[in-house]
N, C-alpha and C positions, 0 to 999 in steps of 0.2 A: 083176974088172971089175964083177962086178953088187953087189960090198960097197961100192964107191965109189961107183956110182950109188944105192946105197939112203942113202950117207950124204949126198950129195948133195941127193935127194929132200930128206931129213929138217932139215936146213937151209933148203932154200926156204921150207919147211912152216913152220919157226921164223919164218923172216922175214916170210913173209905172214900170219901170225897175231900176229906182233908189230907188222906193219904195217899191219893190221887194226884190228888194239887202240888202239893210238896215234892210228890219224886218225879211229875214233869216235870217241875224247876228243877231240880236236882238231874234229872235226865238231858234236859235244854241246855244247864248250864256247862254239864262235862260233856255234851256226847251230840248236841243239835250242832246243825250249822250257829259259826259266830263269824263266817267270812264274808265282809261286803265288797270287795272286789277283788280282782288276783294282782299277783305281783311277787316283788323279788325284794328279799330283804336282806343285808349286812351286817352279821356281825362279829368284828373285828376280835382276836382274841381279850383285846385292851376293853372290851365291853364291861358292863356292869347292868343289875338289872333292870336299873331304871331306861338306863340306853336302850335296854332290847325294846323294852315299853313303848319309846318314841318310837325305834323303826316299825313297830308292827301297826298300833296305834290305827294309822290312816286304813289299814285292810282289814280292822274291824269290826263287827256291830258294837258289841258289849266289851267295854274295856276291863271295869271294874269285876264282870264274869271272868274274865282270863286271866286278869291279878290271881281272883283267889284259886283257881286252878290252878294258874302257875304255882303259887305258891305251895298249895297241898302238896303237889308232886316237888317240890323243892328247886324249881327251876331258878329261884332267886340265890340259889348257893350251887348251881351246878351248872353248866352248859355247853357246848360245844361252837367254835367258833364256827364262820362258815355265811354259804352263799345258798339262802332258803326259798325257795318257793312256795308261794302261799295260794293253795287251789282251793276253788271254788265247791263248799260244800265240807269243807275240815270243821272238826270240831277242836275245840280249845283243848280238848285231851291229844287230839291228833296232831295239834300245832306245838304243845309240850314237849311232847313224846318225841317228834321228830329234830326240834332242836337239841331234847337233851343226850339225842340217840346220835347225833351228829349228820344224818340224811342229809344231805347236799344236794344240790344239785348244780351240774356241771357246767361249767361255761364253753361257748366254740371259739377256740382262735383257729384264725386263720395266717399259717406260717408263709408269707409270703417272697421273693426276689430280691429279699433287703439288699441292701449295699456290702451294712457291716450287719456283726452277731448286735452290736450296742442298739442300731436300729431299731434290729427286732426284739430288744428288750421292751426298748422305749413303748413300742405297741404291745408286747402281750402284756405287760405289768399296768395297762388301764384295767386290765381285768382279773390283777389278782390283787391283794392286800396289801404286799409287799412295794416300795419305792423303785422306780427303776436304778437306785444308787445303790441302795443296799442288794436287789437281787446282781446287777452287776458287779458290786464283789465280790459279790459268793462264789459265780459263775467266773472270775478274775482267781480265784483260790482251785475252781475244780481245775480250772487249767494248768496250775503251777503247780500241783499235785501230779499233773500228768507231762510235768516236762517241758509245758508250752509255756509262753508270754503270757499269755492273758486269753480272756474272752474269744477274742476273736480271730485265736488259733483254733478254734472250737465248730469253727464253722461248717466243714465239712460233714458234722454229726446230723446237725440238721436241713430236712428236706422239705421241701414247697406242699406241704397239704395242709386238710384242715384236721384239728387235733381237738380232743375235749382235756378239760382240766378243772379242777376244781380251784374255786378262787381263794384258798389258803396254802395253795400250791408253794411249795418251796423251793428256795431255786436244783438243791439237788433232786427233791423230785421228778421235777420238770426235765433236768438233762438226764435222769436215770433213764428217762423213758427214750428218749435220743437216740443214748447210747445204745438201748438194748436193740433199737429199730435197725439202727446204724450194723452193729455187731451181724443183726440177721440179715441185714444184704448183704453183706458181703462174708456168701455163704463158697463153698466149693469151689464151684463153678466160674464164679466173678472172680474170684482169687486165681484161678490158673489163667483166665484171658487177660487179667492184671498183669502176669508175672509174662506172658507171649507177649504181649502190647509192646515192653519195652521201657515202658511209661512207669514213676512211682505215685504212689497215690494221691500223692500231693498235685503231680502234673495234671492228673488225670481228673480232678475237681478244677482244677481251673481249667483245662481245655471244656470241661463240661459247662462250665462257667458262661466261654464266650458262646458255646451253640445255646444255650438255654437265652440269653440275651440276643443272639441274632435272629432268632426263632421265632420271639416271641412266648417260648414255652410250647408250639405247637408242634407236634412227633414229626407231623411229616416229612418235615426236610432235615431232621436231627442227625442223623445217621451219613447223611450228603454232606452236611456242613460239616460233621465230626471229620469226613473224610475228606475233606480239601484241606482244612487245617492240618493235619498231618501229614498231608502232600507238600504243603509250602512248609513247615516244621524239617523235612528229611531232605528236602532242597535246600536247608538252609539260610531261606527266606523267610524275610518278616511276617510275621502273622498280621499284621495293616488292621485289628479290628477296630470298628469304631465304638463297639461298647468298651474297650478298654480304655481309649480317651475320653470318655463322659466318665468313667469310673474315678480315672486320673487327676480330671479338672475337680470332678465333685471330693476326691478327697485333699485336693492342692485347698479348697473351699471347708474342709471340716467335715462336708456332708450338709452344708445348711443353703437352706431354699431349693429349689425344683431344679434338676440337673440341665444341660442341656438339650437342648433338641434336635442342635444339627449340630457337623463336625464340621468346621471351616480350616481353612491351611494353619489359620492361627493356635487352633490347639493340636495339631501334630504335633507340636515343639514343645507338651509341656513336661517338664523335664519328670519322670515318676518312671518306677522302675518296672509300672503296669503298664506305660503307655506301648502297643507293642508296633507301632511307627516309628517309634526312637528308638526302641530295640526292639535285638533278635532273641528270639528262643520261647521260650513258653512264661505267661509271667509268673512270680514268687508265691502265689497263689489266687483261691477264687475271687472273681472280683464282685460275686453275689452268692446267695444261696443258695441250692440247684434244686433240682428234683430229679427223682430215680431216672427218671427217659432220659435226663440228658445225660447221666454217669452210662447208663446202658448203651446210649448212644456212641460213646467213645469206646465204650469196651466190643462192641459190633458195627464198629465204621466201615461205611462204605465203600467197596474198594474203586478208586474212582480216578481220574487226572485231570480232575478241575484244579486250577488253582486260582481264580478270581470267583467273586459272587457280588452280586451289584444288587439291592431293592427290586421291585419291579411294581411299577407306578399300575400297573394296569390287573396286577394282581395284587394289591394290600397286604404284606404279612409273607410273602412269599418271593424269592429270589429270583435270577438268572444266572446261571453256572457257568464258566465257559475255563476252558484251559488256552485260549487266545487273546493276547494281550489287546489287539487290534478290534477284536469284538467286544471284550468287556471295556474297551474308553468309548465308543457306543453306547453300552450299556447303562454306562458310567451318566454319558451326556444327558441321557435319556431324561435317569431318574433326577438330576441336578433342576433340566428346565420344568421336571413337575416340582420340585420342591417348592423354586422360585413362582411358579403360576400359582400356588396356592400359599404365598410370601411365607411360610418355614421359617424360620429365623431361629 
């Protein structure tokens, strides 16, 4: 009797240590870490499962474990395109699950001072799936949908921050979100100092245009500069900026290679209908992207009777004001001999 219960014992013992063994594995393979290092994977709607295979591949321990995981759960017949991160301590169920769940995770662009909207194609589409040609015509269609040329009647929509986005981002996704940002400035408020200004909205993105460029993008003097420009504006007088002849030259140029750095007598005269030394008035529109301060900036300008503003060598990024002709060629002289002490060209 006690030789059949020890054999007895000695069998359980087999089978709980064989079923022991077995649902570790089993537990290891769907549910332990399988991730050897972290990182960011792609994949494109155009994938297939062998593809997803390579990009994950290098992030982890057991490949042939996540085959057959992926596989149970059917990831080889289903999945979600997309921009995935792969953290430290997922399991192959977790790595499944999240692709086939479509879990993204989001990329930061940052919308900067472009020139034109095509620019800032050019950079934000390194980070989504799409071709900068193809989301350019899409965004060349929302425009003709709305009455405009093209793209880069569009510009006024967007503004100078940094924005998240997921990298299968489409182009009307991307400008819904714009618009809808766009829509909520200009709420109440901005719409009745719009309609006192005098100014249409068009003017008023480009005047915001040249402060955010003369500024540097910094508030301080926004509000100053908004208000000189529309001093020499209702005098009648040129607006003389020089970011609209670097805008001028750079687009007589296409937009290709690094714009200028200094304003010589020689490009006053380039013939553009931005350059506002050759003409008067406000130009045809922004000659960059803007950001909120500087639109605010022109809708709360400063009431002010500068009508020159020169650099100021001694403060970097920062002006001199003066409504005297005889003080700002002073002025003028000043920041010229630093240019040339530090050869500027």
């Amino acid at each position: 009797m006690r030789k059949g219960c020890s054999f007895f014992a000695v069998i359980m013992l087999i089978i709980l240590l064989l079923g022991g063994f077995f649902g570790f594995k089993y537990y290891m393979k769907y549910f332990g870490n399988n991730v050897a290092r972290e990182g960011y994977i792609l994949i494109p709607h155009s994938a297939n499962f062998n593809s997803i295979l390579d990009s994950i591949s290098p992030y982890i321990k057991n490949k042939e474990n996540f085959v057959e995981v992926a596989k149970s759960k059917k990831l080889n017949e289903f999945f979600n395109a997309g921009r995935y991160r792969i953290k430290s301590g997922s399991s192959n169920t977790d790595l499944v699950n999240m692709i086939k769940a479509g879990n993204q995770t989001e990329n930061t662009y940052r919308i900067g001072d472009f020139f034109t909207v095509y620019q800032m194609i050019g950079r934000v589409t390194k980070k989504t799936e799409l071709d900068s040609l193809k989301f350019a015509k899409d965004l060349n269609q929302i425009a003709s949908e709305k009455g405009l040329s093209n793209a880069e009647d569009l510009k006024k929509y967007f503004f100078i921050d940094t924005y998240n986005f997921f990298w299968t981002v489409t182009p009307k996704e991307f400008f819904k979100k714009f618009e809808k940002e766009y829509n909520g400035f200009w709420n109440e408020d901005r719409i009745a100092k719009e309609k006192a200004s005098g100014f249409t909205r068009d003017q008023i993105y480009a005047l915001a245009s040249l402060v955010y460029k003369e500024t540097g993008g910094k508030p301080d003097e926004m509000k100053t500069v908004a208000g000189l420009y529309i001093n020499r504006f209702r005098k009648g007088m040129k607006l003389q900026s020089d970011p609209t002849v670097i805008y001028a030259v750079a687009k007589a140029n296409n937009f290709k290679g690094a714009p200028i750095r200094r304003v010589f007598y020689k490009h006053l005269k380039e013939p553009s209908p931005y350059n506002t030394y050759a003409n008067a008035g406000i130009p045809p529109g922004p000659i960059c992207v803007v950001d909120k301060n500087s639109v605010d900036a022109v809708l709360n300008a400063e009431k002010n009777d500068y009508i020159y503003m020169c650099a100021n060598p001694a403060k970097l990024g920062f002006h001199k004001f003066t409504a005297s002709a005889a003080e700002h060629a002073i002025n003028a002289k000043e920041y010229q001999d630093w240019l040339n002490s530090k050869n500027i060209k």
